[in-house]
MITORZA-807850 format. One line per 2 residues: number of its first residue (from 1); for each residue x negated, y negated, z negated of C-alpha. Coordinates in steps of 0.2 Angstrom, whole numbers. Example, Ala and Ser with C-alpha at 12.3 -4.5 7.8 and 13.67 -1.06 7.14 Angstrom:
2
1) -62:22:-39 | -68:5:-36 .
***
This chain:
451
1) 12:109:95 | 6:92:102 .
3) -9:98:108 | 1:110:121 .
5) 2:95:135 | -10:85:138 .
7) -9:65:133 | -12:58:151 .
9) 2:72:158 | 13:65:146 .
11) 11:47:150 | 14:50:165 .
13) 30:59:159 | 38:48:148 .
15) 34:33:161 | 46:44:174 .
17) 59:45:158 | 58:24:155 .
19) 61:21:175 | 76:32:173 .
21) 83:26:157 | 85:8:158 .
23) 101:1:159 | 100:-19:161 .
25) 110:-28:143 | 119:-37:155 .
27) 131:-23:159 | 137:-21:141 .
29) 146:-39:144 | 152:-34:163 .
31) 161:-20:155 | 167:-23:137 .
33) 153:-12:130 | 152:-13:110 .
35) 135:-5:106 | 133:1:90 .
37) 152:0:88 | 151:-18:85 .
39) 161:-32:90 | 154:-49:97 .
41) 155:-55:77 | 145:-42:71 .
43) 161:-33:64 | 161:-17:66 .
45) 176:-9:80 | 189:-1:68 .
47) 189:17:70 | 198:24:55 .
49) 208:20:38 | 203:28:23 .
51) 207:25:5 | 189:30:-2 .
53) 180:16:-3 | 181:-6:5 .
55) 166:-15:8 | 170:-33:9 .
57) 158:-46:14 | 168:-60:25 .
59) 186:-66:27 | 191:-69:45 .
61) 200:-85:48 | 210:-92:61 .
63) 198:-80:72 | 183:-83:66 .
65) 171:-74:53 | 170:-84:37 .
67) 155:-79:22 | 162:-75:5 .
69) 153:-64:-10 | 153:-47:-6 .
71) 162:-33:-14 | 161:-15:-15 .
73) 177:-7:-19 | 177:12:-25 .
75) 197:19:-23 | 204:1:-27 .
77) 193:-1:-41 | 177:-14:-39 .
79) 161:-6:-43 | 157:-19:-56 .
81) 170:-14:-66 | 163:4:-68 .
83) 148:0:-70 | 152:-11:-86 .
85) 165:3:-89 | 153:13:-95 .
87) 139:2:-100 | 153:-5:-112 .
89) 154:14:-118 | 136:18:-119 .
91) 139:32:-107 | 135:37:-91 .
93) 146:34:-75 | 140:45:-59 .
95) 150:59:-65 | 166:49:-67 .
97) 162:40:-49 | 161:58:-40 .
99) 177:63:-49 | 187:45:-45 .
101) 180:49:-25 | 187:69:-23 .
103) 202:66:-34 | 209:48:-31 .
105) 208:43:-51 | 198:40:-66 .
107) 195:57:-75 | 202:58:-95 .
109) 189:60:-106 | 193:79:-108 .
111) 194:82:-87 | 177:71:-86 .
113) 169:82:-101 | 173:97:-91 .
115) 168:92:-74 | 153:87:-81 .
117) 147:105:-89 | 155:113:-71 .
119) 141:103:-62 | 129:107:-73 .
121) 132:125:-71 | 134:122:-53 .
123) 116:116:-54 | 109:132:-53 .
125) 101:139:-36 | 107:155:-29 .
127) 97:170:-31 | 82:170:-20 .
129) 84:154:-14 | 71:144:-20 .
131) 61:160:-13 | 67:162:4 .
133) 74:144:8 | 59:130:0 .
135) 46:139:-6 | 41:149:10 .
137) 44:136:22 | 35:119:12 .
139) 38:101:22 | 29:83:18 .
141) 46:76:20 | 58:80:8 .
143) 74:73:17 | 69:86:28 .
145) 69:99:19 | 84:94:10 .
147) 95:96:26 | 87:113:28 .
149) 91:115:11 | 108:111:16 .
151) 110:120:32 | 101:135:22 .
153) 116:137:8 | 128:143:24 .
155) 121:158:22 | 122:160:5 .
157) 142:157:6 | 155:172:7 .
159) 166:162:19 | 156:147:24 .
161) 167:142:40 | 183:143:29 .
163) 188:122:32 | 204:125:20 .
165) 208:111:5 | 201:124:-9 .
167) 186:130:0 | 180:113:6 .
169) 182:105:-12 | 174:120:-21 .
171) 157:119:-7 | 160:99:-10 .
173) 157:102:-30 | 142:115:-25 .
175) 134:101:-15 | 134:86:-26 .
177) 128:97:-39 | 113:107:-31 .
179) 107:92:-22 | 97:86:-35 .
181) 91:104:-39 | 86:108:-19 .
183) 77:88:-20 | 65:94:-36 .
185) 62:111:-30 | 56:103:-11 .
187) 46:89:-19 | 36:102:-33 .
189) 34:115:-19 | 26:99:-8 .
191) 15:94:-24 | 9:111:-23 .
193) 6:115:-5 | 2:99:3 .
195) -5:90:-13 | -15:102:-20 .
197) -6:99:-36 | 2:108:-50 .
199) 19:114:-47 | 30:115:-63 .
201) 49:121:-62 | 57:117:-79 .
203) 74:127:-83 | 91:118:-80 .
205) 98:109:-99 | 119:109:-96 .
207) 120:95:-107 | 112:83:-96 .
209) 119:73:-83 | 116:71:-67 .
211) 100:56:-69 | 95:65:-84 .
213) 92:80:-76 | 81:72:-62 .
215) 70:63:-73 | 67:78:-86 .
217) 65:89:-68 | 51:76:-63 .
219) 40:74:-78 | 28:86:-82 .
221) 35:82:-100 | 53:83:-96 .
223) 54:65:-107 | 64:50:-102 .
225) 71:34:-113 | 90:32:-112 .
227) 87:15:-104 | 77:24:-89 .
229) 91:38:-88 | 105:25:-89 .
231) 97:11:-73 | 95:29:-63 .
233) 112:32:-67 | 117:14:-60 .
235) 108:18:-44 | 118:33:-41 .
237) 134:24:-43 | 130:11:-34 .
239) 120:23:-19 | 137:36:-21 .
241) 148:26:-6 | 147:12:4 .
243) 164:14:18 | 167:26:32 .
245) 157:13:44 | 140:18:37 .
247) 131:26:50 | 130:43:38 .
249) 145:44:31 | 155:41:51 .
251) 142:55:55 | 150:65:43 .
253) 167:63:48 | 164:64:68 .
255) 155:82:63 | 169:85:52 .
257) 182:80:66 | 174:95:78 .
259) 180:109:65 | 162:115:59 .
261) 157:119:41 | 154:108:27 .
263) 135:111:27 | 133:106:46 .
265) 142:90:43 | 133:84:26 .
267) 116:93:35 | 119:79:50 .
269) 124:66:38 | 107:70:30 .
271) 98:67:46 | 105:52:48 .
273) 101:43:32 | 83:49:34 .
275) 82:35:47 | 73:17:44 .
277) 87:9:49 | 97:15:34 .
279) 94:25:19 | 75:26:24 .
281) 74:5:22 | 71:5:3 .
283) 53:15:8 | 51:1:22 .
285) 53:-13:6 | 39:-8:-3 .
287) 27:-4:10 | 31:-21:16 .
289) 27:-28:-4 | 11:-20:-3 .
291) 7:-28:13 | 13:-45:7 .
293) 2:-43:-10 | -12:-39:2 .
295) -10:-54:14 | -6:-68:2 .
297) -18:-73:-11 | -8:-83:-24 .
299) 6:-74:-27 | 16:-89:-34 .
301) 14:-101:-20 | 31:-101:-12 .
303) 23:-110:3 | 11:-96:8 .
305) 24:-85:5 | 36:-89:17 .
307) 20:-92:28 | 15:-78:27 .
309) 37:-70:31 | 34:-83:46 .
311) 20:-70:50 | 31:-55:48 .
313) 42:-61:60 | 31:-66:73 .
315) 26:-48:73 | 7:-56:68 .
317) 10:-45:49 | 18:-30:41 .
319) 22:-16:53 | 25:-25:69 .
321) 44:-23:70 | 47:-43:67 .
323) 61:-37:53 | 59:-42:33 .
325) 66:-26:25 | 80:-28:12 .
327) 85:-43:19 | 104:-44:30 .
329) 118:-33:29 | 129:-28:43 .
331) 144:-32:33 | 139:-42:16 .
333) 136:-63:21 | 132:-72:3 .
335) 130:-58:-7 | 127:-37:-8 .
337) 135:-34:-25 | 123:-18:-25 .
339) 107:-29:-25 | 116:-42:-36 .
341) 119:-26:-50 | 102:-18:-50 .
343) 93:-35:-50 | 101:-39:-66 .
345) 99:-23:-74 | 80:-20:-65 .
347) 71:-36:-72 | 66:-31:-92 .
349) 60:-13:-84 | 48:-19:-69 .
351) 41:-31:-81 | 41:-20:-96 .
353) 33:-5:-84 | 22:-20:-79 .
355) 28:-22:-63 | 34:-42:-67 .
357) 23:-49:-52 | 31:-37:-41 .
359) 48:-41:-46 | 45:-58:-45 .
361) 38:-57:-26 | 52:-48:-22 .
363) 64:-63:-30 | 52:-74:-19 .
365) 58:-65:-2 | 75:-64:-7 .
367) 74:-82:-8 | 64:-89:5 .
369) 71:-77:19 | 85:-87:24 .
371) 77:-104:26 | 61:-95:37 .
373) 77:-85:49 | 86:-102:51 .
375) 68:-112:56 | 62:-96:66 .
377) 75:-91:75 | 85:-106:75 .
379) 100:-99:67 | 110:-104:51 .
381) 119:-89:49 | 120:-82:30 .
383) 107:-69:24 | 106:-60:8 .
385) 97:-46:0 | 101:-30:2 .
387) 101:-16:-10 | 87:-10:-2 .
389) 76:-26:-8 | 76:-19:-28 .
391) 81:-1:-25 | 63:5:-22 .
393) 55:-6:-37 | 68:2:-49 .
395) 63:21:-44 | 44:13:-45 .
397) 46:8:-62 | 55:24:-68 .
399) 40:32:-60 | 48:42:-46 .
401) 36:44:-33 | 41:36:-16 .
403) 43:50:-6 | 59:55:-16 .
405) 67:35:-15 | 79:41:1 .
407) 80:62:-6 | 89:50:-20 .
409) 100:40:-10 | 106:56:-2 .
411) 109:65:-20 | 121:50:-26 .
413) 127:48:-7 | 134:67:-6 .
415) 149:63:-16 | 155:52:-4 .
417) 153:60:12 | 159:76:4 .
419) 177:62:-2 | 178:57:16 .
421) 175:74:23 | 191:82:12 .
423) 200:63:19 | 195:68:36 .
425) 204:87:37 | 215:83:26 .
427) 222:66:37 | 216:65:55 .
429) 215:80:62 | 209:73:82 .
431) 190:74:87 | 181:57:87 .
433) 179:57:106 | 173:36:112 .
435) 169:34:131 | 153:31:138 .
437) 155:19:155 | 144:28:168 .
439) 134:18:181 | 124:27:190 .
441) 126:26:210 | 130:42:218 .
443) 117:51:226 | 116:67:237 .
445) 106:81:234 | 89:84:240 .
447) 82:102:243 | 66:104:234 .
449) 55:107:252 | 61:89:255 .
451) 57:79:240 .
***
């Protein structure tokens, strides 16, 4: 379709669209604009209570923002704790996070057994979907297809628009376990069609959990160690929530405010984590790895390294956008628990996997970051890594191809839109309407034989 106008007719175009579309910066001040919903701090505008999920990362103080560690709080339990919950237990813990975000507690042992063979059974494509829904219609991007995948099921619901408590939990528990099912089928159907690749489909195992599942789905083999399934387990958790400010989760619950169905609001929420700026970053990391690796020749000189960041963000390396991914958080200051988590638990694997050097580059960012922001820009403000700085290396190390790094971030991510969804009916009941200041200057209308 890009070939149907012309590249000099659309220059000329979207030239007419940039006069048109500028709006100086200073008229965000004149009139009290917050763009992007953020406050003069950086805070985010307060737009909603929920009592999902808190994301702490700075105490404010006698009116002004102070650093502290940050924390990541799931239903008034910190994320560490259920993390070493079940690390403690040898078991896994997605399950029991996606029951502690729909329900408000920690499942027993006999409600988590039996959630956990319900989303297994849940698992399972409807008839003819894989047909009809992925196989015929093929896409590079997975994300893509997933929302399509998404917006697909509508059809194959007997009373998809019903918004009631027991409909919208029941399409909830559908979602976060077909999610991973939809991401393998798009990704062996791209393999096929846009690879030239085998394609191989292996049958559902109910006794496996949600990472085991994806790994056995992936391999030609359908093996995996339990170390590998428990640190994909890990990013789930940690990937399943992160506050109702994240761009796709308040996407989610302004859709949801409108009244529509559950699959046009986690579709949207989809669309939205596809983006760079947010669940797209952890692709951004490892490209900008490899153009790091490339660019500096002794990978252990500190010195060239950060010369070499310097570069980066001059826009003179990397991609040209001036910005050293998985590095700042809107919220976290001295630390993102997230990165903190699956540093620690990613080390023995990206070295064991071979992937040391990388690991170690990465450690090298993380650290030199900070000083290379406050000489570039002149600005001591705190800077930590993001989960986004280790996330990608992880999946690289469990062998999971990068075009599924973000399709994974939405899997785990599901359970918390569809919590905050439920929290949304089931609490606000008002559409998420902001103004928008206007200021353009009135004009009169021109007939067309005198323009």
């Amino acid at each position: 379709m890009n070939d149907r106008i012309s590249q000099d007719v659309l220059s000329s175009l979207c030239e007419q669209v940039k006069k048109n579309n500028r709006i100086d910066p200073t008229f965000n001040e004149k009139y009290h604009v917050k763009t992007g919903l953020r406050n003069p701090d950086g805070s985010g505008v307060m737009a909603g209570l929920t009592k999902i999920c808190s994301v702490h990362g700075y105490v404010i103080s006698e009116g002004e923002k102070e650093p502290t560690d940050g924390k990541l709080i799931y239903r008034g339990i910190d994320v560490r704790d259920i993390v070493s919950g079940a690390a403690a237990e040898g078991r896994f813990g997605f399950e029991e996070t996606v029951w502690l975000f729909l329900f408000g507690e920690l499942p027993t042992a006999e409600q988590l057994e039996h959630f956990q063979s319900l989303l297994a059974i849940c698992r399972e494509l409807p008839e003819y979907f894989a047909e009809d829904i992925i196989i015929k219609t093929p896409s590079k991007d997975i994300m893509n297809k997933l929302q399509r995948c998404v917006l697909g099921l509508y059809a194959y619901d007997d009373n998809p628009d019903d918004t009631s408590l027991m409909n919208v939990l029941m399409q909830s528990i559908n979602l976060i376990a077909l999610m991973p099912s939809m991401m393998v089928w798009a990704y062996q159907v791209k393999r096929r069609h846009f690879d030239h690749e085998s394609m191989f489909i292996h049958p559902n195992n109910p006794a496996h959990h949600t990472a085991e599942f994806i790994l056995s789905s992936l391999r030609p083999n359908r093996e995996f160690t339990d170390v590998e399934a428990k640190l994909l387990d890990l990013c789930l958790i940690l990937h399943a929530e992160h506050g109702g400010g994240n761009n796709s989760t308040f996407t989610t619950r302004v859709v949801t405010s409108s009244g529509t169905d559950t699959y046009s609001a986690i579709g949207a929420a989809i669309g939205s984590l596809k983006g760079p700026r947010h669940g797209g970053a952890n692709i951004k990391v490892m490209a900008m790895l490899e153009d790091i690796k490339a660019g500096v020749k002794n990978h252990k000189d500190k010195g060239e390294i950060k010369d070499y960041l310097v570069k980066i963000m001059k826009r003179e390396a990397g991609d040209g956008s001036g910005l050293i991914y998985g590095m700042g958080h809107a919220v976290y200051t001295l630390s993102d628990p997230r990165a903190i988590i699956l540093k620690e638990n990613a080390r023995s694997l990206a070295h064991e996997k071979g992937y040391g050097d990388d690991f170690d580059l990465l450690e090298a960012v993380e650290e030199l970051t900070p000083e290379v922001f406050a000489e570039f820009k002149g600005d001591t403000k705190n800077i930590c890594a993001n989960v986004d700085l280790y996330s990608g290396l992880v999946y690289k190390s469990l062998n999971i191809p990068p075009e599924l790094y973000t399709p994974i971030f939405a899997v785990a991510r599901t359970a918390g839109w569809c919590a905050h969804r439920i929290e949304e009916i089931a609490t606000c009941g008002r559409i998420i309407r902001p103004a928008y200041k206007a200021i353009m200057k009135k004009r009169e209308y021109t007939p067309i034989s005198e323009r």
